[in-house]
N, C-alpha and C positions, 0 to 999 in steps of 0.2 A: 605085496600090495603096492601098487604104482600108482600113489594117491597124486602126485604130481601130473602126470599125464594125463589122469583126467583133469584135474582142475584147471590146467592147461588147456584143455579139448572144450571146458565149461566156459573158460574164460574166452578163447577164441568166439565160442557160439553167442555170449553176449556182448562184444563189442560188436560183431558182422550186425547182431539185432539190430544196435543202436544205432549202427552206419544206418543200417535200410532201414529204418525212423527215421533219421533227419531228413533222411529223401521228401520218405512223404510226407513230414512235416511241412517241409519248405513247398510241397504241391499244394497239399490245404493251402498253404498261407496265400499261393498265388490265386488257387479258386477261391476263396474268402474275396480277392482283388475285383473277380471279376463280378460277385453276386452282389458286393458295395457298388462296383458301375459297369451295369451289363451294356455296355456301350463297345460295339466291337471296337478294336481284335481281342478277341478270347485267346487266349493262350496259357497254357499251361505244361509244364516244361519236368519231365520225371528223367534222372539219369539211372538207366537200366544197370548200370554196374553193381551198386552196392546192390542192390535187391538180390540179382543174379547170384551175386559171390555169398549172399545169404543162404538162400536154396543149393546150392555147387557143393557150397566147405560145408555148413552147416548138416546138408543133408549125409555128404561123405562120412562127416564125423560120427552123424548119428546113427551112421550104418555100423560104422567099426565100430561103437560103442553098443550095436545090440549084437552084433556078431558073437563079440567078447562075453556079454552076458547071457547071451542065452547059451552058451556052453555051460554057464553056472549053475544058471536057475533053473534050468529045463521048462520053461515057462515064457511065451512070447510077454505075457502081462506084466510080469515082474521085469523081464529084461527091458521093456520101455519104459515101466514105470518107475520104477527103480531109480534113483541115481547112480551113477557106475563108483561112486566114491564111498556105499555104505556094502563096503564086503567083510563079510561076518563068516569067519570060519567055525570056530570054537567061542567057550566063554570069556575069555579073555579079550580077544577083540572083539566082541558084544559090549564088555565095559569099555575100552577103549573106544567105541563109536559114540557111546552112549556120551562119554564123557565129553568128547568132542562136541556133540550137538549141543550138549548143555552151555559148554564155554562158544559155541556158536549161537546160541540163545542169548544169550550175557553180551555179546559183541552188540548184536542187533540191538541192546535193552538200551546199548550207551552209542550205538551210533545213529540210532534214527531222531534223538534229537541233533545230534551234531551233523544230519542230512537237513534236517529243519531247517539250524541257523545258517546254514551255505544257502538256504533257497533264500534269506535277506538279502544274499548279493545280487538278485536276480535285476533288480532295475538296474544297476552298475550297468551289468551285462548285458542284457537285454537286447540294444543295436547289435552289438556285436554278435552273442550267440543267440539269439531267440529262442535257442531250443537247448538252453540250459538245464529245464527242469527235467527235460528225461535225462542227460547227461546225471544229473543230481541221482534221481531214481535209481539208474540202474548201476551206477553204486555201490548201493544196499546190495544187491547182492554177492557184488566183489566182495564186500564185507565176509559176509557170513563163508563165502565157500573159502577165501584165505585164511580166516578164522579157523575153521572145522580140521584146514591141510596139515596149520602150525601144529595144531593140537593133537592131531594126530602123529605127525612126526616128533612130536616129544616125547609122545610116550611108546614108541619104540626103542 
């Protein structure tokens, strides 16, 4: 089980998210500019990179991520729906998943206040990163799938 690779392939796919977020955050904020004073010149300004490399890597990944599983599952529904990090041969790593998600339940029980009190620093930051709170958000789930990796590589 190459629980690295995915969580690595997981982690790749939500930072690219969060690049092509701040994109269009930062577009809102300038059409926000323009609907406060519709006074030409409109402009509003998207840089096509992060989107692109969203769709490009993302989409690649998620190709070799069903490629690999649906040699598994025999099932296109399971191989997409699926995470590629919950493979369950015998009863043994049935308990070892099991146990992982619990201690990734548990992570989440104590990190989402502790995503809470980071969102207090938001006016600190605010000029500088405006777009903090998804940086905050998306997080949480870094959380949980590094949670789920450790736990499972311990009890191998």
């Amino acid at each position: 089980m190459n629980i690295w690779r995915n969580a690595i392939m997981t982690t790749i796919v939500i930072i690219l998210f969060g690049w092509g977020m701040i994109v269009l955050y930062e577009a809102q904020i300038q059409f926000a500019e323009i609907v406060k004073n519709p006074e030409p010149p409109w402009e509003v300004t998207i840089s096509a990179i992060p989107i692109l490399a969203v769709i490009v890597i993302g989409g690649i990944l998620t190709f070799v991520s069903y490629k690999v599983n649906k040699k598994k599952y025999q099932s296109w529904k399971k191989a997409l729906l699926l995470p590629p990090e919950l493979e369950e041969a015998d009863e043994r790593e049935q308990y070892i998943t099991g146990q992982a998600c619990r201690n990734s339940y548990f992570a989440m029980w104590f990190g989402t206040p502790l995503i809470t009190a980071l969102m207090l620093f938001y006016p600190f930051v605010s000029d500088t990163l405006p777009y903090y709170p998804m940086l905050i958000i998306l997080v949480m789930p870094l959380i949980q799938i590094f949670t789920y990796v450790i736990s499972v590589r311990r009890s191998y």
